[in-house]
Structure formats: C-alpha cells, structure tokens
C-alpha positions in Angstrom: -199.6 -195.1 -2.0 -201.2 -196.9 0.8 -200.0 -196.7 4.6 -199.4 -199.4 6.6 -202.2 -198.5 8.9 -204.9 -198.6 5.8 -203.9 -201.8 4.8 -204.5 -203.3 8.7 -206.9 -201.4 10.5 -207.8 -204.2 12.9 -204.0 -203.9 14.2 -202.5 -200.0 15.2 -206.3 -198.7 15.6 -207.5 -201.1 18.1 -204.6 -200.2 20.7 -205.4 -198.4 23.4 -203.3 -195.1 23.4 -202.2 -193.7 27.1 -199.7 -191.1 28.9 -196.7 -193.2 29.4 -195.2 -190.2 30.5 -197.2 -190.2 33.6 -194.9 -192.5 35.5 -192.1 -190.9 34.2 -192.9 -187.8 35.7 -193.4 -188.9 39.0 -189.9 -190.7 38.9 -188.8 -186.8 38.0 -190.8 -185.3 40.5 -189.0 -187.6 43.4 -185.4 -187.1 42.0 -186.7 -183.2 42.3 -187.9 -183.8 45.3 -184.6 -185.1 46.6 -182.9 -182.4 45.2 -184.8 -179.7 46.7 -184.5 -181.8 50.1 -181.1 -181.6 49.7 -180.6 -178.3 49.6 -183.0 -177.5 52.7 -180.6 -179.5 54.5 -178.1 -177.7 53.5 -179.4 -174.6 54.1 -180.1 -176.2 57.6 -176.8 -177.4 57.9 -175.2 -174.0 57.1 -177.2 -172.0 59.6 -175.6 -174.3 62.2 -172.4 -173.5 61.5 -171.9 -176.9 59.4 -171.3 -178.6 56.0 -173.9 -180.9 54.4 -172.2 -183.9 52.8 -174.8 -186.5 50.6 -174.4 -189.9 50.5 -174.6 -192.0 47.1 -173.7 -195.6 46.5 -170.9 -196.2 44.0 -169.7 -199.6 42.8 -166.3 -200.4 42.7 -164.8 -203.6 41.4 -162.3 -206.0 43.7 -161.0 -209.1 43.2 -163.9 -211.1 44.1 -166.6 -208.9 42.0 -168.0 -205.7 43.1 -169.0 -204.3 46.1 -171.3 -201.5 46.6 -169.6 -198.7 49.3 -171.1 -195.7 50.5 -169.4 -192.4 49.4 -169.8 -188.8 50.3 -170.7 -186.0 47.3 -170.6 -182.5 47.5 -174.2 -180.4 47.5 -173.3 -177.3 45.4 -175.2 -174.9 47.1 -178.2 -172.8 46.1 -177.9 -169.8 47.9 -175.0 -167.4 48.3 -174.3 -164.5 50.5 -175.3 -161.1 48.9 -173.8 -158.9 51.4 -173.4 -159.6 55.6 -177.0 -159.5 56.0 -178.7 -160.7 52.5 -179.2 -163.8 51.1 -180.0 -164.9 47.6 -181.6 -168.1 46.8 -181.3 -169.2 43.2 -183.0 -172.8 41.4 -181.3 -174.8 39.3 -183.0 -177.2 36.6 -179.4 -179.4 35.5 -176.6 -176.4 35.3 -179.1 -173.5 34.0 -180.6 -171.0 36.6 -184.4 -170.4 36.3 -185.4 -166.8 36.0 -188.3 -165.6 38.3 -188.5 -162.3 35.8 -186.7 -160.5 33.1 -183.1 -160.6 34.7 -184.4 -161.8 37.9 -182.6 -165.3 39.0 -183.1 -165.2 42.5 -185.1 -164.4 45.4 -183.5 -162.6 48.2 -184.0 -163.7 51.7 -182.9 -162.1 54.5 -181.1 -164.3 56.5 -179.2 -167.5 56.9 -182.1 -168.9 59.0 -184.7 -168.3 56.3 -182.9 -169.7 53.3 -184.5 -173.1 54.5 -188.1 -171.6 54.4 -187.5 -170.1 51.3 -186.2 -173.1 49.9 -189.4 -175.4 50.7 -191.4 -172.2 49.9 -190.1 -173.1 46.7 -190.0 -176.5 46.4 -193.8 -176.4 46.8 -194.5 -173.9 44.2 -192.1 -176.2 41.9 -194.5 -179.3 42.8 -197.5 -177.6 42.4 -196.6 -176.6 39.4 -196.2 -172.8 39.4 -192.8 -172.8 37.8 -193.6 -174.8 34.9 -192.9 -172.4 32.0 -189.5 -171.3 33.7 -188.7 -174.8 34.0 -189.6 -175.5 30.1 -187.8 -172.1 29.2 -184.1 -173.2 31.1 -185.1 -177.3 29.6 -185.0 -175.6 25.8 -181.8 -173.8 26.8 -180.5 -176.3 27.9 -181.1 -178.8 25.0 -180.0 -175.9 22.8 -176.1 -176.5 24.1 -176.4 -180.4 23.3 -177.4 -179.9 19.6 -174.6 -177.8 18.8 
C-alpha cells in the first residue's frame, strides 16, 4: 500500500517544517506574566492594609449592540497566613498547586512585606525556566481530570 506522501514527493517534503509553538509560548508566557504581576500586587496591596481588585473588560449587550464596560474580578490570593508571624507562598498552574518537593507546596516567607519579593523571586525562576518539570507534572494532572 502506498502513502500519500510516496505517491507526491514534490508536495509534503518540500515544506519547510518550523516551531509554531514558539509564538504560542510567548503569548503563555505574558498571560503568566500577568498573573504573577498580579499577585505581586496583591501581595503589595495586602501589606498596605488593602484589597487588590483587577480590572477585565466584559461585553454586555444593550439595545443599540454591545458595549464593552470595565468590571472588577477578584485575585484569589497566593499566599496565606501560617501562623501571626509566617507566611506561605504557594504557585498555581490553572487550579493545581505546584510542588517544590515531595509534599512540599509552598515556600515560607516570613513576613507580609516579603511575600512580594518572594513572589517575583519566583516569577523569575518560572521565566527562566527553572520550574519547568513542576509545571509539566501539575499540566499532566491536570489534563488527567478532563479525560475522565
């Protein structure tokens, strides 16, 4: 049996082949990027005493057509308060937390103040790709609850 390819070599074989997924991953790495900024601003906001409220853009229909408005979202927060003095900071890829170790899902920081630092800190190492197999490991798990 002969494949379509053998029968025209002059057409599939003489494309080019190239990483489509390139610009793909940088449109990941800025909605990353946002979300780790995000959260550094709500860590900042916090240690000031205040809440952090995003903005997003949602259409809503009228009369006349639609109009885009301005909303506010909720951040759901990163970090929690271990004890009156102890922070943990956890990462998030979707709604799975990535583990640092065996049973380790957070790093512990310890104060309000830092949780920013720590946060960038890690948003770095996330860029620069030092998190990769943690990432791929919560991205399978993750998949895992889809197909079932």
């Amino acid at each position: 049996m002969t494949r379509r390819r053998d029968r025209d070599p002059e057409g599939v074989n003489t494309l080019v082949e190239t990483p489509w997924w390139k610009g793909y991953q940088s449109q990941f790495m800025a909605l990353k990027t946002k979300k780790y900024n995000e959260q550094i601003e709500a860590a900042k906001a916090a240690a000031a005493g205040n809440t952090y409220l995003a903005q997003r853009v949602r259409r809503t229909k009228t009369d006349g057509g639609t109009v885009n408005q301005t909303v506010q979202r909720r951040v759901r927060q990163w970090f929690r308060a271990v004890d009156d003095k102890r922070w943990a900071v956890m990462l998030f890829y979707g709604s799975k937390q990535l583990e640092f170790g065996k049973g380790k899902n957070a790093v512990e920081v310890a104060s309000l103040a830092s949780v920013a630092a720590t946060l960038d800190t890690l948003r770095k190492a996330v860029l620069a790709g030092e998190l990769d197999s943690q990432i791929t490991t919560a991205a399978d798990a993750l998949k895992r609850g889809f197909k079932q």
